[in-house]
C-alpha angles and dihedrals in degrees: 000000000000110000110219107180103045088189080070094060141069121207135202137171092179101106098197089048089054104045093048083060096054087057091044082063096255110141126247110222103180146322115248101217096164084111115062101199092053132022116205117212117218136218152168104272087236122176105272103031096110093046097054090049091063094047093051088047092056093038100255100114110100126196143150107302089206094043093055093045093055077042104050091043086056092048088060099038079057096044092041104030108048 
């Protein structure tokens, strides 16, 4: 997937953050992987993902602890496995 408007994005290397996202019900577009030190997760910019970010960053944000967990395993077999 090539992403052509980047306004349209948000972008994120922060893998908990993300993952916690994922489990918010934002959706993951793509991981940027052109970089080998630091993957960058990809995703609609939706209304509330910003929010959500901050919350996540001052420790606001709730979801599933199970859920992020099984979120947060498939986030690394992605980033690891393909």
């Amino acid at each position: 997937m090539k992403i052509t408007n980047k306004q349209n994005y948000y972008k994120s290397s922060d893998l908990g953050c993300c993952a916690a996202l994922v489990t918010a019900g934002f959706e993951l577009k793509m991981i940027d992987k052109a970089n080998p030190k630091r993957v960058v997760f990809i995703f609609d910019m939706s209304e509330g993902i910003q929010l959500s970010t901050e919350d996540y960053l001052s420790d606001r944000l709730e979801v599933s602890a199970r859920r992020y967990f099984e979120n947060l395993r498939v986030l690394k077999s992605r980033i690891y496995g393909d």
